[in-house]
N, C-alpha and C positions, 0 to 999 in steps of 0.2 A: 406668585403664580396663581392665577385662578383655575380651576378645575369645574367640567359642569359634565355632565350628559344628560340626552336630550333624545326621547321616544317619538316616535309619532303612531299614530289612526287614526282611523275613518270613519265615518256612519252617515248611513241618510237620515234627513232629516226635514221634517217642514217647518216653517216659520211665515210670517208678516209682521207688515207694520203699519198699524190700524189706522196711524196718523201721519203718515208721509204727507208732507206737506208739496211734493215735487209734481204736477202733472205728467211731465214728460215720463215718470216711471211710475206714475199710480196702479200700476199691477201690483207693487209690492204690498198692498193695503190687504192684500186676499192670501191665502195659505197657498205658498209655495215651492216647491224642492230644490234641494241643495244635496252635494255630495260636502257634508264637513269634514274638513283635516285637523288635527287638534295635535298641535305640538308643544313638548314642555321636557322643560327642563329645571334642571336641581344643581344649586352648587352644593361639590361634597366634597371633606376637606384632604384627602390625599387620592393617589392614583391606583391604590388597590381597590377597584368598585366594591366598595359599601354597597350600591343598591344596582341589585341586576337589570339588564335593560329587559328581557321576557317579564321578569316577574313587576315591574315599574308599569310597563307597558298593560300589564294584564288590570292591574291594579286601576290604570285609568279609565281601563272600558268598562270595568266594574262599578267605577263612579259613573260615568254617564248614563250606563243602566239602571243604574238607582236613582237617579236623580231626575229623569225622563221620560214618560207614558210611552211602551212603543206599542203600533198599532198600525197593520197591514205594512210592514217592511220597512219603516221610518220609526224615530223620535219624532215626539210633537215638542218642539220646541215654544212654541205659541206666539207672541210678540218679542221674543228673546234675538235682540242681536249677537254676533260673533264677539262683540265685545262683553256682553252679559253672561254669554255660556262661558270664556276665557275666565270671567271674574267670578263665577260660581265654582270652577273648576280648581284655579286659581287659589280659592279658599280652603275649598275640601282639601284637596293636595295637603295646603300649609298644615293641618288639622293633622293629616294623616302620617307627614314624615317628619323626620326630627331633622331633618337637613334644607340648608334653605331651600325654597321655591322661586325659582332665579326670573321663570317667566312662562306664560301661557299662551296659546297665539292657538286662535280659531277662523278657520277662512274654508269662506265657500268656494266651492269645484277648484281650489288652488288657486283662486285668481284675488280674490279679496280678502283681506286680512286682519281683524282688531286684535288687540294683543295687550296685554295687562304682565307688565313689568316690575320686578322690586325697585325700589328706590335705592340707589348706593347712599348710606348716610356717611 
């Protein structure tokens, strides 16, 4: 049986991408806003919660905060895609718990999604 649980928040945040190659969406080259959802999850190995979901959750907004500039109601996330914050986060997390880090998934306004997974070896 696998066992996981899995947090979620939010934060606004701006980002671009300097070198979009796409004209149809060459706005994305300019600083833009995003509502981020940042979901993650841990395998832990039995079903008495080893790691609480408030104090999990608090922990992750804590990382974004630190890892972040914010400035007038956003993160500046700078040319960081969803899959670069997932994989920055992704890391930290690993660093910080002694339980696996099953998987990290950042997606703007809930509609788009990159997500940085463990490998089953």
């Amino acid at each position: 049986m696998k066992i996981t649980i899995t947090v979620r928040t939010q934060f606004n945040g701006l980002h671009n991408w300097p070198q979009c190659p796409h004209e149809q969406v060459r706005f994305l080259r300019h600083p833009h806003r995003h509502v981020f959802y940042v979901t993650a999850t841990l395998n832990i190995p039995h079903l008495n919660r080893q790691v609480e979901f408030i104090i999990f959750q608090q922990k992750l907004d804590a990382i974004i905060k630190q890892s972040y500039p914010f400035w007038e109601g956003h993160y500046e996330l700078n040319n960081r895609s969803c899959e670069m914050v997932a994989a920055e986060l992704f890391r930290t997390l690993t660093v910080m718990y002694s339980y696996d880090v099953a998987k990290v998934t950042v997606s703007e306004d809930g509609i788009f999604d990159g997500t940085i997974e463990k490998e089953d070896i």
